[in-house]
Kinemage of the C-alpha trace (Angstrom):
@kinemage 1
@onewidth
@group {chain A} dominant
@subgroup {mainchain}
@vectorlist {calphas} color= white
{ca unk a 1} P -7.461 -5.886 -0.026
{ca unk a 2} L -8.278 -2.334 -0.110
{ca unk a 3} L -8.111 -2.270 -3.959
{ca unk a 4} L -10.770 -5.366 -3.689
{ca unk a 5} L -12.973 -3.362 -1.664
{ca unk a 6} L -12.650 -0.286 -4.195
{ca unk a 7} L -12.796 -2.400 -7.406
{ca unk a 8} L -15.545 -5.012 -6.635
{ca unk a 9} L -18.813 -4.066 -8.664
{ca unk a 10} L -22.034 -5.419 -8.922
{ca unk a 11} L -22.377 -6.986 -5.294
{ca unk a 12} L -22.679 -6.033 -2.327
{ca unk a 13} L -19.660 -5.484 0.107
{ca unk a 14} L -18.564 -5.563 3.622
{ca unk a 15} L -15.551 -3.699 4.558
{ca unk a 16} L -15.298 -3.816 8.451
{ca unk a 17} L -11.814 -2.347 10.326
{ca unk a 18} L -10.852 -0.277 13.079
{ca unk a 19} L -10.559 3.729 13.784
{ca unk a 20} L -8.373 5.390 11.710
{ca unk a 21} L -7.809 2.265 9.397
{ca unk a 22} L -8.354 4.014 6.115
{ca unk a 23} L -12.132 3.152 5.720
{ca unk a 24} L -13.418 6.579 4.131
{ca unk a 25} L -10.732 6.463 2.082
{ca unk a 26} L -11.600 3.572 0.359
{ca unk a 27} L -15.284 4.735 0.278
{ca unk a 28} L -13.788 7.472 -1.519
{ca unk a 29} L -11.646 5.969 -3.901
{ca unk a 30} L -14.946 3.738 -4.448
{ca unk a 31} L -16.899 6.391 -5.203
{ca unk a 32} L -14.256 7.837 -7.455
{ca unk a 33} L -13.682 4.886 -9.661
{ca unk a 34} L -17.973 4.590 -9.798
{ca unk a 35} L -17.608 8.246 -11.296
{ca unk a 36} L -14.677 8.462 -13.057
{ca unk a 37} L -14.646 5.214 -14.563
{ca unk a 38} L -18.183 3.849 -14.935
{ca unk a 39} L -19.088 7.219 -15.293
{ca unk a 40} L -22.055 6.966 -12.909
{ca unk a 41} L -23.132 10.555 -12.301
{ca unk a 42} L -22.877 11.444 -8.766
{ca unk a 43} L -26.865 12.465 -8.262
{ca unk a 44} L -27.428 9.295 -8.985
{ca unk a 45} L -25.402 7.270 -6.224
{ca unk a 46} L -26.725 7.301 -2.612
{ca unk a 47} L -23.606 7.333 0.414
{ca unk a 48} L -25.021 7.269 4.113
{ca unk a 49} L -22.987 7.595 7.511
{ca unk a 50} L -24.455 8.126 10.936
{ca unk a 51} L -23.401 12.059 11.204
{ca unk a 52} L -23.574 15.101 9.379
{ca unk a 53} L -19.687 15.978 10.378
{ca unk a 54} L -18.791 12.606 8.297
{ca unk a 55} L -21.406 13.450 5.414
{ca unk a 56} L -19.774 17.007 5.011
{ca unk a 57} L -16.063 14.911 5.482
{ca unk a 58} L -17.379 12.912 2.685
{ca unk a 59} L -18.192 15.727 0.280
{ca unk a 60} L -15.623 17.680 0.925
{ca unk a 61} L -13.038 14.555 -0.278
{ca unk a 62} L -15.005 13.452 -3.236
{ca unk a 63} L -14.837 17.090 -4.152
{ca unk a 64} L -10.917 17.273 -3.460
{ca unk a 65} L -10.354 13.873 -5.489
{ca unk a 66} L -12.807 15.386 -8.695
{ca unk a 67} L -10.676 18.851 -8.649
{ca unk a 68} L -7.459 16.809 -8.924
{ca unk a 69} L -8.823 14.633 -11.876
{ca unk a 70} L -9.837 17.701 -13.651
{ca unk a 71} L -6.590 19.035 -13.662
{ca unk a 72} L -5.420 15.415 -15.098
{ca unk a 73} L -8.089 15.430 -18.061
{ca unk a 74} L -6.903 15.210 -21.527
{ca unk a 75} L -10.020 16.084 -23.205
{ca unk a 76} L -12.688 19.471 -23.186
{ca unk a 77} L -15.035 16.513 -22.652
{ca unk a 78} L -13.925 14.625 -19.585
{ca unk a 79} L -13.182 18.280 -18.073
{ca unk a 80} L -17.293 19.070 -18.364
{ca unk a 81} L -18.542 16.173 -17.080
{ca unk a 82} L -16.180 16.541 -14.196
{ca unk a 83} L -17.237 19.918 -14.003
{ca unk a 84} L -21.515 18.587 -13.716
{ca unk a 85} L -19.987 16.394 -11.046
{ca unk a 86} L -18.595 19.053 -9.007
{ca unk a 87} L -21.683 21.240 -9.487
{ca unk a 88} L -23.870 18.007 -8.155
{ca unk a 89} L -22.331 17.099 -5.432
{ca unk a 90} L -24.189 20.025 -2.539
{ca unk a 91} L -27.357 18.339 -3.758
{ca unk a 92} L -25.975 14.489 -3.871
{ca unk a 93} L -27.678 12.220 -1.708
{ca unk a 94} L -24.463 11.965 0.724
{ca unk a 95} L -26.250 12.462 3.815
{ca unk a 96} L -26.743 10.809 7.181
{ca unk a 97} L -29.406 8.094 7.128
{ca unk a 98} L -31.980 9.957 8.813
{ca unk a 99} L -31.496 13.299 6.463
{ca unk a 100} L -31.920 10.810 3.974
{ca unk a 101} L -35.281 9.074 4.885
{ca unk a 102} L -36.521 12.514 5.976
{ca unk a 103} L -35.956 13.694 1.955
{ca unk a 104} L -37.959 10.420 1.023
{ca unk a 105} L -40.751 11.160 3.282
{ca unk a 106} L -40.895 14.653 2.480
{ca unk a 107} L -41.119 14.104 -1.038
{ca unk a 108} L -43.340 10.672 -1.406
{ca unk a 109} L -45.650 11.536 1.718
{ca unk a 110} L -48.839 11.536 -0.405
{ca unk a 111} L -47.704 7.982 -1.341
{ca unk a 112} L -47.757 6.886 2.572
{ca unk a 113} L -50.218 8.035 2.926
{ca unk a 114} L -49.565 10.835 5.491
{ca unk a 115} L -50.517 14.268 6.584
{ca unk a 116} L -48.993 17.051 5.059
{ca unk a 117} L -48.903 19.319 7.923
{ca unk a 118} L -47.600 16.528 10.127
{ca unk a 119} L -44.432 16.519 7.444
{ca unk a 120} L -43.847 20.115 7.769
{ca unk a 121} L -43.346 19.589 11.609
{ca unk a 122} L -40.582 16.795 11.436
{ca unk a 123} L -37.341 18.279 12.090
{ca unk a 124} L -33.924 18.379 9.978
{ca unk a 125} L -30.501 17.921 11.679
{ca unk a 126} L -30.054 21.417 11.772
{ca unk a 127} L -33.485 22.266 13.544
{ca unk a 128} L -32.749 19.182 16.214
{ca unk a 129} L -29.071 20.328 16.835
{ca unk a 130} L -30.597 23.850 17.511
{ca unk a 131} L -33.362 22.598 20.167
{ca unk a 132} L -30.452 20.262 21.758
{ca unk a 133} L -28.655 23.327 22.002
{ca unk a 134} L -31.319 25.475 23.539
{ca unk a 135} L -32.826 22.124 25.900
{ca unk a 136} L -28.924 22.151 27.158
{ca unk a 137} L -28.997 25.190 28.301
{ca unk a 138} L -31.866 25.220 29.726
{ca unk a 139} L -30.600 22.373 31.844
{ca unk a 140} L -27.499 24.086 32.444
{ca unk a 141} L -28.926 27.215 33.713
{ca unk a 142} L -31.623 25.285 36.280
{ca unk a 143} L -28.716 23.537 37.559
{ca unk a 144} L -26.765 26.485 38.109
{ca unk a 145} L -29.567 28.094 39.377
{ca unk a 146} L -29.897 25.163 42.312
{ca unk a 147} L -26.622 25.262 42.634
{ca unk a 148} L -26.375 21.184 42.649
{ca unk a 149} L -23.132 20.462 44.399
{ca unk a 150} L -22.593 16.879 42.385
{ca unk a 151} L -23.163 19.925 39.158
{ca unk a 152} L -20.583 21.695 40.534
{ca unk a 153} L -18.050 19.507 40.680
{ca unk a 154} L -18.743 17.915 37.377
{ca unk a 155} L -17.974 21.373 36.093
{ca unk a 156} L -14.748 22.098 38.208
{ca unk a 157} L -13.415 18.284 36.558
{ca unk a 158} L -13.682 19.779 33.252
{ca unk a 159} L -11.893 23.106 33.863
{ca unk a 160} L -10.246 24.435 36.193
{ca unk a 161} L -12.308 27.773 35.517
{ca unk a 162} L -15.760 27.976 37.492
{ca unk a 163} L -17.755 29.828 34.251
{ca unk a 164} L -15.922 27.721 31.695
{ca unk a 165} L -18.403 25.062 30.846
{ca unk a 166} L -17.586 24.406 27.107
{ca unk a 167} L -15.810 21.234 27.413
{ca unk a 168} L -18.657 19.883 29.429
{ca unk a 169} L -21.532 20.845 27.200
{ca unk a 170} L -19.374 19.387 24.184
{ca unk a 171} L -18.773 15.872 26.112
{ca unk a 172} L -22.541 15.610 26.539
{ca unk a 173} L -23.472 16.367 22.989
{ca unk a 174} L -20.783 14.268 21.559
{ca unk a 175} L -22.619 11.481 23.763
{ca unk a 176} L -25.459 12.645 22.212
{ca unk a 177} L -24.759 11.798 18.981
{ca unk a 178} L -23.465 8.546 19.717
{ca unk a 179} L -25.938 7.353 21.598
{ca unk a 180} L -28.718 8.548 18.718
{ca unk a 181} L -26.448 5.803 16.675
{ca unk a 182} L -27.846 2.830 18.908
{ca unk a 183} L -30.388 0.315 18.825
{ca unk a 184} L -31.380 1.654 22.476
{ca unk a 185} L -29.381 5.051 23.642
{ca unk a 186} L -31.058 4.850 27.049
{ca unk a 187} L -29.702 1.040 27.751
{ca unk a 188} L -26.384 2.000 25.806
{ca unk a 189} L -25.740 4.775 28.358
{ca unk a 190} L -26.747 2.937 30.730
{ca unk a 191} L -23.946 0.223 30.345
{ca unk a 192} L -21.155 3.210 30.534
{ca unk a 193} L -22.081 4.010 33.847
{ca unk a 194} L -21.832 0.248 35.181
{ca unk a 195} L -18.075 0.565 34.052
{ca unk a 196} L -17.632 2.683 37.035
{ca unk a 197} L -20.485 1.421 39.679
{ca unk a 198} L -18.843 0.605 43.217
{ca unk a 199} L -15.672 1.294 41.866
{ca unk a 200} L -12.619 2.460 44.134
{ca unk a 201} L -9.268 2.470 42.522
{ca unk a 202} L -8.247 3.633 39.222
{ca unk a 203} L -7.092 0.246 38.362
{ca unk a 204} L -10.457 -1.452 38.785
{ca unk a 205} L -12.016 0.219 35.847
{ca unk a 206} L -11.875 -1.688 32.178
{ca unk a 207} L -8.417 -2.116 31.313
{ca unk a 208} L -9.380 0.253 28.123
{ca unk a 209} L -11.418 2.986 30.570
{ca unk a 210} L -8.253 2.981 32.861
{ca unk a 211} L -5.397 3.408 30.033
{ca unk a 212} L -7.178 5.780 27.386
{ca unk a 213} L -7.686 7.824 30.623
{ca unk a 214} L -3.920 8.257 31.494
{ca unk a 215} L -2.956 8.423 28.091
{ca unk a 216} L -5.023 11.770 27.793
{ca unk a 217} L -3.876 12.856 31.106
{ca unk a 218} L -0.100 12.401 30.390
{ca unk a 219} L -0.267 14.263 27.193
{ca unk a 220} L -2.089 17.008 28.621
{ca unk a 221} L 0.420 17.425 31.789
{ca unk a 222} L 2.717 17.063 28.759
{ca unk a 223} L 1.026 20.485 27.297
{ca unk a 224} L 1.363 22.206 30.293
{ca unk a 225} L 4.845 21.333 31.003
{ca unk a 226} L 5.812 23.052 27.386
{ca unk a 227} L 3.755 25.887 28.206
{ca unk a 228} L 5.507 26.747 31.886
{ca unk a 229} L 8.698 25.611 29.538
{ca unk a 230} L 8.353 28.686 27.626
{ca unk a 231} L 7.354 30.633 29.930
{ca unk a 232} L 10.164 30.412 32.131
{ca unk a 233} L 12.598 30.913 29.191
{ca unk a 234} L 10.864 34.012 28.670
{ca unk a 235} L 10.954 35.082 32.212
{ca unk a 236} L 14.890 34.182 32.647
{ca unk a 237} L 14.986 36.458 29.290
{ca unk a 238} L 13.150 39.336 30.413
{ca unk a 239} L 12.944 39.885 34.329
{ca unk a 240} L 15.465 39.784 37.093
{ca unk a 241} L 16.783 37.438 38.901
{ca unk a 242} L 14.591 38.336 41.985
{ca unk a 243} L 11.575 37.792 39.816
{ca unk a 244} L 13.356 34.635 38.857
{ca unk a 245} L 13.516 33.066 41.961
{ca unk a 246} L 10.044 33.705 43.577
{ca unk a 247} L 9.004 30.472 45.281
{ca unk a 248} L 5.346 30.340 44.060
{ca unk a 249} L 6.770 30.001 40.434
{ca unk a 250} L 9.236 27.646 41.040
{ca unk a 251} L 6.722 25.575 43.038
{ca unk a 252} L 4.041 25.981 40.470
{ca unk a 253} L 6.700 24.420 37.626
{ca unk a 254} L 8.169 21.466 39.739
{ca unk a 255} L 5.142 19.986 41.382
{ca unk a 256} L 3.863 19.716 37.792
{ca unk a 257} L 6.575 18.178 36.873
{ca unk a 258} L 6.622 15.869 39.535
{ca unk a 259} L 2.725 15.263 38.261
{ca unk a 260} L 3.427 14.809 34.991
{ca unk a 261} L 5.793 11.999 36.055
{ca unk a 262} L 3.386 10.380 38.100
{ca unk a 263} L 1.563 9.893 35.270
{ca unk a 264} L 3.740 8.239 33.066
{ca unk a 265} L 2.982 4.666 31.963
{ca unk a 266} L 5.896 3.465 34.158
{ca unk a 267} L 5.023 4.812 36.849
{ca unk a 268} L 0.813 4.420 37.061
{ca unk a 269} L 1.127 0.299 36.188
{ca unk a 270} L 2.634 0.503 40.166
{ca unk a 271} L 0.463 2.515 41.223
{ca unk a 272} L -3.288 2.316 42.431
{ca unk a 273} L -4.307 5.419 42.923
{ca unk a 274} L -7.785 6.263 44.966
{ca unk a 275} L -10.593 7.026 42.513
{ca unk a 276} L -12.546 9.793 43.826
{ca unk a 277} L -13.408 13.051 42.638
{ca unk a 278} L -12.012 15.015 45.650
{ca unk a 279} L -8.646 13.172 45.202
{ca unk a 280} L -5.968 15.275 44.183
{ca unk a 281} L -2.163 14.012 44.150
């Protein structure tokens, strides 16, 4: 099927799967066999995805796949017109789709008909991602600066350090992005916080909410437990056994044990655990 997908020419094509399934790769491969075969120059094929992260991904394959077929080439002249492939693909219209109609307007403006000082003020991805950037810390620092309790403690869930606020701000601009990619971001985000409205156990969330959540937490009580792992091996390597034996280590290391086996998928489908923030086991 995925040889279809690469293969099929002069229609169009709908190749729909899950996460992970191999879908980029066969955008790839299509690409590939569009260049390499049909020898369709590369400035002259337009690719679109919904982020700049995939768009860069995307380049930096197709380049991978054309510096592996020029080391295959027989002749001098497959090995240039690899080589004007290479060179074209930084200005190749492989681009998110907004980038994209942004280059259109940009360039055909006087053909809509539009102002071109009101072009010149439309912002790239870069220049948005920059004044996201700067608007969330803004928000960040007013908040901090009110010292919002509900702020607080959103803060304290994502690290256990008070000034560590990285994994936060990265949650909310990976949201961000996502929710850009929808009809209606406001409604969209919306919806994800009915999934936990009047909500009181763990285990009357969506079935998906409530396993992808103890999944993550298992392997990261898993992370810990090889960290304090090696740490103790060091410790029974280097200090006493006085040292050894201090009961605020040994507690530290067993109760996360003990966590990390409450957390375990045979344990939690027994289990209903209070959800609330304060709630610690």
């Amino acid at each position: 099927m995925q040889l279809k997908a690469i293969q099929t020419k002069e229609r169009n094509i709908l190749v729909s799967a899950s996460a992970g399934s191999g879908k980029t790769t066969v955008l790839i491969a299509r690409l590939m066999d569009l260049v390499m075969k049909d020898h369709v120059s590369i400035d002259s094929i337009l690719a679109m995805t919904f982020t700049e992260a995939a768009a860069n991904e995307m380049k930096k394959r197709l380049a991978t796949e054309l510096q592996s077929a020029m080391l295959t080439a027989q002749t001098e002249e497959e090995k240039a017109y690899i080589t004007r492939q290479l060179t074209s693909i930084q200005t190749a219209h492989i681009s998110t789709i907004h980038s994209f109609c942004l280059s259109i307007i940009q360039e055909y403006y006087y053909i809509l008909g539009l102002d071109p000082q009101r072009i010149k003020s439309i912002m790239d991805n870069g220049t948005m991602v920059l004044f996201q950037q700067q608007a969330l810390e803004e928000a960040f620092a007013k908040q901090y600066q009110l010292q919002d309790p509900v702020f607080l403690q959103l803060c304290q869930m994502f690290s256990a350090r008070a000034e560590n606020d990285d994994a936060l701000r990265s949650m909310i601009m990976n949201l961000a992005v996502l929710a850009s990619s929808k009809s209606n971001p406001n409604e969209w985000l919306d919806s994800l916080a009915e999934n936990y409205r009047d909500k009181k156990l763990l285990e009357e969330l969506p079935k998906e909410v409530y396993e992808n959540f103890f999944e993550y937490l298992h392997v990261e009580a898993s992370r810990y437990e090889e960290t304090l792992t090696r740490i103790d091996e060091l410790y029974r390597l280097k200090y006493d056994d006085q040292v050894k034996s201090m009961p605020l280590w040994n507690r530290s290391y067993w109760l996360l044990r003990i966590w990390r086996m409450h957390c375990s998928r045979r344990i939690i489908r027994h289990t209903a655990l209070p959800f609330s923030p304060s709630y610690m086991p």
